[in-house]
N, C-alpha and C positions, 0 to 999 in steps of 0.2 A: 703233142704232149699237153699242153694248155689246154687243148679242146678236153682231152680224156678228162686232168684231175677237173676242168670244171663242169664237167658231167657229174663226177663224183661226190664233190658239193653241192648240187641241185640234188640229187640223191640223199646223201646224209642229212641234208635241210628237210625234208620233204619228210622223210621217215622220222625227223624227230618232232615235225607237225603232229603228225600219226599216233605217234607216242605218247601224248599228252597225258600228263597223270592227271587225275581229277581228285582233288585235297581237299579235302573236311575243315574245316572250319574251327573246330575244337582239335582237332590230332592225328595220327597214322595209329596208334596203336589199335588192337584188335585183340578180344581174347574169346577164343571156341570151344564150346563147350561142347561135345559131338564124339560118340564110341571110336574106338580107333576103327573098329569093323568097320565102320559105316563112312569112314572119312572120304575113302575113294567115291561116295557115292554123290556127293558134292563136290570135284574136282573141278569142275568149269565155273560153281558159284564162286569158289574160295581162287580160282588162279584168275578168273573178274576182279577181286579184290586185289591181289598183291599185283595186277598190273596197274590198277591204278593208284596206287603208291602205299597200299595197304601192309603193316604189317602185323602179319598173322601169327598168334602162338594159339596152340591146341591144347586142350584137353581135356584128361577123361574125366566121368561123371562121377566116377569113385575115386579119381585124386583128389588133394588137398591142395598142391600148392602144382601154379603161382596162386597164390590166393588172390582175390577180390581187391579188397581194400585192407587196406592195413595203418592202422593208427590212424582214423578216420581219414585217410587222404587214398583213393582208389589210384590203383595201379594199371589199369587199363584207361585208355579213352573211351570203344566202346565194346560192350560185351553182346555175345553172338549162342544163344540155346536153341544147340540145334540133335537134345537127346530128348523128345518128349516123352517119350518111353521107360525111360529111365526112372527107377523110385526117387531118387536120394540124387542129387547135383553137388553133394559136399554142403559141408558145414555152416560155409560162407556162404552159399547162394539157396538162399530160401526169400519168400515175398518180400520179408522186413530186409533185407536186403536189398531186394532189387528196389524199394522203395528210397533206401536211401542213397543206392548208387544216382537215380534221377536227383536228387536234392542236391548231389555232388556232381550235377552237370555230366555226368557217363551216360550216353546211350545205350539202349539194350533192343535186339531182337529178339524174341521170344515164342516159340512155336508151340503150340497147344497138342496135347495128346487126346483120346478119342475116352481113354479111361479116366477116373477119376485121379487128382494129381495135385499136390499144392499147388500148381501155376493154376487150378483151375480159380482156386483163392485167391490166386494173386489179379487175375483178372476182375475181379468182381473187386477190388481196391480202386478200378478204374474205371469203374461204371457197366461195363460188359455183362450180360447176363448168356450164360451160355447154355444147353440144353444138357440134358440129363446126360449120365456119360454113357458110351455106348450109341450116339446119335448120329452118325456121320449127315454129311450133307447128301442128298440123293433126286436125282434129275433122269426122267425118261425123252427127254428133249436135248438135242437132235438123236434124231436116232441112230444108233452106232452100234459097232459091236464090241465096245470096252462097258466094262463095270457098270451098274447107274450111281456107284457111287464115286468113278471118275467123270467129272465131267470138265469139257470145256464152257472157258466163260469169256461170252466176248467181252472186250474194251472200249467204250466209247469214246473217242479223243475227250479231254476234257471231261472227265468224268468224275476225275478226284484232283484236289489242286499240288497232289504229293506224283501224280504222272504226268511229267510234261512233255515225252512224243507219243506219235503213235505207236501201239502193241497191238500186236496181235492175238487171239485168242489165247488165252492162261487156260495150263489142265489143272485142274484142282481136286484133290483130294483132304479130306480133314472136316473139322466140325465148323459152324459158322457160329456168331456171335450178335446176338441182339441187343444194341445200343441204347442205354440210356438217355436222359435228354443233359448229359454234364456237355457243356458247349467247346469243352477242349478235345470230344473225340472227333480221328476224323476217319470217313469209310473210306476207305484206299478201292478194295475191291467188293463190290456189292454183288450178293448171292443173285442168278438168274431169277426173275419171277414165275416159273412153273421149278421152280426146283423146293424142296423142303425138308427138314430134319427130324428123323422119326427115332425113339429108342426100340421100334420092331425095322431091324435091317429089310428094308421091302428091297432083294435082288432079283426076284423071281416077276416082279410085275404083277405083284395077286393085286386086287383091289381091295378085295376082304382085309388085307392087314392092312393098308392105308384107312381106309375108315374105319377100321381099330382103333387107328394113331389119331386118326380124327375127332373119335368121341370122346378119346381122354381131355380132350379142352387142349390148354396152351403147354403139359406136362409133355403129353404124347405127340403134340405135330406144330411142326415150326414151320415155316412154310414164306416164301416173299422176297420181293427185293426189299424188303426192310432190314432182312438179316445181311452182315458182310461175311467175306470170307478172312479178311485181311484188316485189319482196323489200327489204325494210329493214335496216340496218345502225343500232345505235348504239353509238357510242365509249363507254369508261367517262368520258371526261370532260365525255359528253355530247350530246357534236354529233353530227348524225344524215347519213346518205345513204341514197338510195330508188335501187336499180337497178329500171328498167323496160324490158322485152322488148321494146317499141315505141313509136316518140313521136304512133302514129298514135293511140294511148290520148288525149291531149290535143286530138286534132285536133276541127276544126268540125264534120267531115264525121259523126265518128261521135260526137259529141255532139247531135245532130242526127234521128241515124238512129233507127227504130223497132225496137225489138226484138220488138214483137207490134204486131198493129194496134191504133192509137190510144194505143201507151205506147210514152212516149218512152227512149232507154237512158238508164244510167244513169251516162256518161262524164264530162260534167261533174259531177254529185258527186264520184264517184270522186274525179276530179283534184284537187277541191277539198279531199276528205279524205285525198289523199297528200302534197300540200303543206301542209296544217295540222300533219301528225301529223310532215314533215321540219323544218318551219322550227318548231318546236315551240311551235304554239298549243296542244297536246293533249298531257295525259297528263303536262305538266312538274311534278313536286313540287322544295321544296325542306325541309331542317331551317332553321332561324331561329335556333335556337339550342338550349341544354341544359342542365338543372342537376342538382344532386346535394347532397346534404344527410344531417344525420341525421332518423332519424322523428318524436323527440320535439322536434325545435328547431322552431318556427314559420319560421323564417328561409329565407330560400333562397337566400345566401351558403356556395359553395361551401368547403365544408372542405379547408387543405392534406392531411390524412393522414386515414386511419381506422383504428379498432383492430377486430382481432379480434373476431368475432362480433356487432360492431356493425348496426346496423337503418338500412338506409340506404336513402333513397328519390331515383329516377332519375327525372327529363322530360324529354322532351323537344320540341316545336314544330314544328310541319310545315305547310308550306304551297304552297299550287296555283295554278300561274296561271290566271288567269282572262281569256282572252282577249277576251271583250267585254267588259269591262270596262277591260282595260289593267292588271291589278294584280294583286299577290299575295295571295290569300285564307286564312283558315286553314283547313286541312281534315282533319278526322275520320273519314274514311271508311275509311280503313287497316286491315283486322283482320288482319291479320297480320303486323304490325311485331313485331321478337324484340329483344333487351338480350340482349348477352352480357358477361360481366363474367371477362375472361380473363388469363392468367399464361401465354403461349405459347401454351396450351391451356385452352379454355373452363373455369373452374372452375362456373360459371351461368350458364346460355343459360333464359330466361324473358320470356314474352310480355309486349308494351310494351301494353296496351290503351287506348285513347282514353280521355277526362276527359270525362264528360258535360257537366259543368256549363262547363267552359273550351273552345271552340272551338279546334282545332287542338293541343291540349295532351295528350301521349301522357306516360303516367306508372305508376310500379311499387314496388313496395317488398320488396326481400332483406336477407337475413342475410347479410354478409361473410363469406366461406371461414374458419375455422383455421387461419389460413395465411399467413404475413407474407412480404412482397415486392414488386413492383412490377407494380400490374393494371391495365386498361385497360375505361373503358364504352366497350364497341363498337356501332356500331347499322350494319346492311349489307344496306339492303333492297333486294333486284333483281328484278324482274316483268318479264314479256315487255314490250314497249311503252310504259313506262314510264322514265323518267330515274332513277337510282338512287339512293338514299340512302347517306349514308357520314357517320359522324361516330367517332371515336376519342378519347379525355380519358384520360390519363393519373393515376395517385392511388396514394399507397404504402398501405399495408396493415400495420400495426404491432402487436407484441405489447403488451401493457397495460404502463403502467407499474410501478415497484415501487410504488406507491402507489396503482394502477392494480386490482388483483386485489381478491379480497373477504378478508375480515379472518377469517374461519370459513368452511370447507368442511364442507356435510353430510356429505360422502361419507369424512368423514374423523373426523367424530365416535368410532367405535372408538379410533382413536390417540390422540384427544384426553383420553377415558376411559382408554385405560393410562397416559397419562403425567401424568396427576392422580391416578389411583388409588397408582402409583408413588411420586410426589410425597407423597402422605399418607402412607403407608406409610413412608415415610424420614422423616418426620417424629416418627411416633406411635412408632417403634423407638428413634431419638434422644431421643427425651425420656425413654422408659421406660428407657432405658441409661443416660444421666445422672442421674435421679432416683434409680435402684436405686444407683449409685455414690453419688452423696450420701448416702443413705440409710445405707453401710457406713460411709461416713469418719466419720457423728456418733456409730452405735452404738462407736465404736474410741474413739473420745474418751470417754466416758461410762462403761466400762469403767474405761481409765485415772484418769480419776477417782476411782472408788468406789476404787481398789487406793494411792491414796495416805490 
């Protein structure tokens, strides 16, 4: 009986390892914007979602409510457009919209149609230049017998810093997206290099319409791994949105589908790791906090001021969230966090390197400028894919007191030796001149004397 239930506890332990929700960082909530016709056709993306602790409300493109946001405070954590098709998303959800759900820290996914469409507007708010409408993406490489405007596309490990295991080949359908140089995009999935996006549908394999699409210049033919399929946006204050070429990326069909015989694609991950890296399971650091001090104090009660030439040591705390987990970790991993310690202009930009011995503890130690005024520790670490670090502390910078300086300077010892040697000298002259004066006044008396 003891052996059974404790099989039974190695069991229920083991499964509830397994079960691990994986928790966003900002919230659970979810709101889906997707036809009801169409809902069953994403049921493994969306039950991906509610198993890892998502909760999911739906709805249609021509309801109103739940609405959006309401009284400037949004009602969802993140929002999920998955009717590209659709004219009208309601009232609530147009570009200016989703513009200012990002401002209010709500993430958004958003899937692009093939026709013209405000999201196409709303895209070009974010640097995206996208191709004529009517342009899908279209690849005669590898050869197969699906669409050319289905293609697969492989994954390079390490290819975007928003995918962090391996995947397998993604099928893709939809239109791709030519980037800007705004340095907060980032390509999640980059279009194959023999593949290109033409507004003459080439299905047929003519040549003749590809150098149709050719000679129109850059209107008629997109072409590269410059374009992506999938492209990410993050706000500096954080909140993220994922433009994606097609929503048939999410679908059952080609989550489903083989990309070779016997291997399955690799659509559901995918999906999975473009919702983790949007609703920001991955890749969120934060600072916790920051100190500053002199080197010799043990203390670590910041100083109001510091003087000149002063020995001053900076930390700082940083921390990751840890999605199965649910919590904030401290994390070390950072080589290349920088401390700038500036006056308008950097007077020391010097690397923050990790505390071995302290988990998440980033720490340095400089000599204060020469330089009295009003300077700031800066810390402004930005990486592709990554949530940004930002922390600013303000501290004045003070000459010494008059009590402050040292009592003797080496470098002045010469001055010091003329104006003692000086000093003796008007000494050693003043006495020999008074004593020689003495000296005359008693020989005058003595004289006078013998002559009476």
């Amino acid at each position: 009986m003891f052996g059974f239930r404790r099989w039974c506890l190695l069991a229920l332990s083991a499964a509830s390892l397994l079960c691990v929700d994986a928790k966003s960082s900002t919230g659970d909530s979810v709101l889906v914007v997707v036809d009801p016709s169409n809902q069953d056709k994403y049921s493994l993306f969306f039950d991906g979602l509610k198993d890892s602790g998502y909760k999911l409300t739906f709805r249609s493109p021509k309801a109103e409510k739940p609405v959006v946001i309401a009284d400037d405070v949004p009602n969802f954590d993140h929002v999920i457009l998955l009717a590209p098709e659709a004219r009208n998303l309601g009232k609530d959800i147009t570009p200016q919209s989703i513009v200012q759900l990002l401002s209010l820290k709500t993430n958004v996914i958003v899937t692009l149609p093939t026709k013209q469409s405000p999201l196409h507007s709303l895209a070009a708010e974010f640097g995206l230049i996208l191709p004529p409408p009517g342009s899908p993406l279209i690849s005669y490489f590898p050869q197969r017998d699906t669409p050319s405007s289905l293609i697969p596309i492989p994954i390079e490990d390490h290819s975007s810093p928003a995918l962090t295991k391996h995947i397998e080949p993604v099928w893709f359908s939809g239109i791709p997206q030519a980037l800007s140089t705004n340095p907060l995009l980032i390509p999640i999935l980059r279009a194959p290099a023999e593949s290109f996006a033409s507004e003459t549908l080439v299905t047929s394999g003519s040549a003749d319409a590809l150098v149709e699409s050719a000679e129109k210049g850059g209107e008629g033919l997109w072409a590269g791994s410059a374009l992506a399929a999938v492209t990410g946006f993050q706000a500096t204050n954080g909140a993220r949105i994922a433009f994606v070429g097609g929503a048939e990326v999410f679908s059952d069909e080609l989550a489903q589908k083989e990309v070779a015989p016997y291997v399955k694609s690799g659509n559901a991950d995918f999906s999975r790791e473009v919702a983790a890296w949007t609703f920001q399971e991955n890749l969120v650091l934060r600072i916790d906090g920051v100190e500053h001090h002199l080197a010799h104090e043990n203390t670590t009660v910041a100083k109001e001021q510091y003087t000149n030439n002063d020995n001053v040591v900076f930390s700082a705390y940083v921390s990751k969230w840890d999605a199965k987990q649910g919590r904030w970790e401290p994390y070390s991993g950072l080589k290349d966090l920088q401390l700038e310690f500036t006056m308008l202009d950097p007077f020391i930009r010097t690397a923050l390197p990790p505390v071995r011995a302290t988990p998440g503890k980033y720490s340095t130690t400089f000599r204060a400028p020469d330089r009295h005024g009003v300077f700031k520790f800066i810390v402004d670490y930005k990486r592709k894919g990554w949530t940004s670090l930002q922390s600013s502390t303000t501290v004045p910078v003070v000459p010494p007191r008059h009590d402050g300086y040292p009592r003797f300077l080496s470098a002045a010892w010469p001055y010091y030796a003329g104006a003692i040697s000086t000093s003796v000298a008007f000494l050693l002259f003043s006495t020999a001149w008074l004593a020689g004066e003495a000296r005359d006044r008693s020989s005058k008396k003595a004289k006078g004397s013998k002559a009476e």
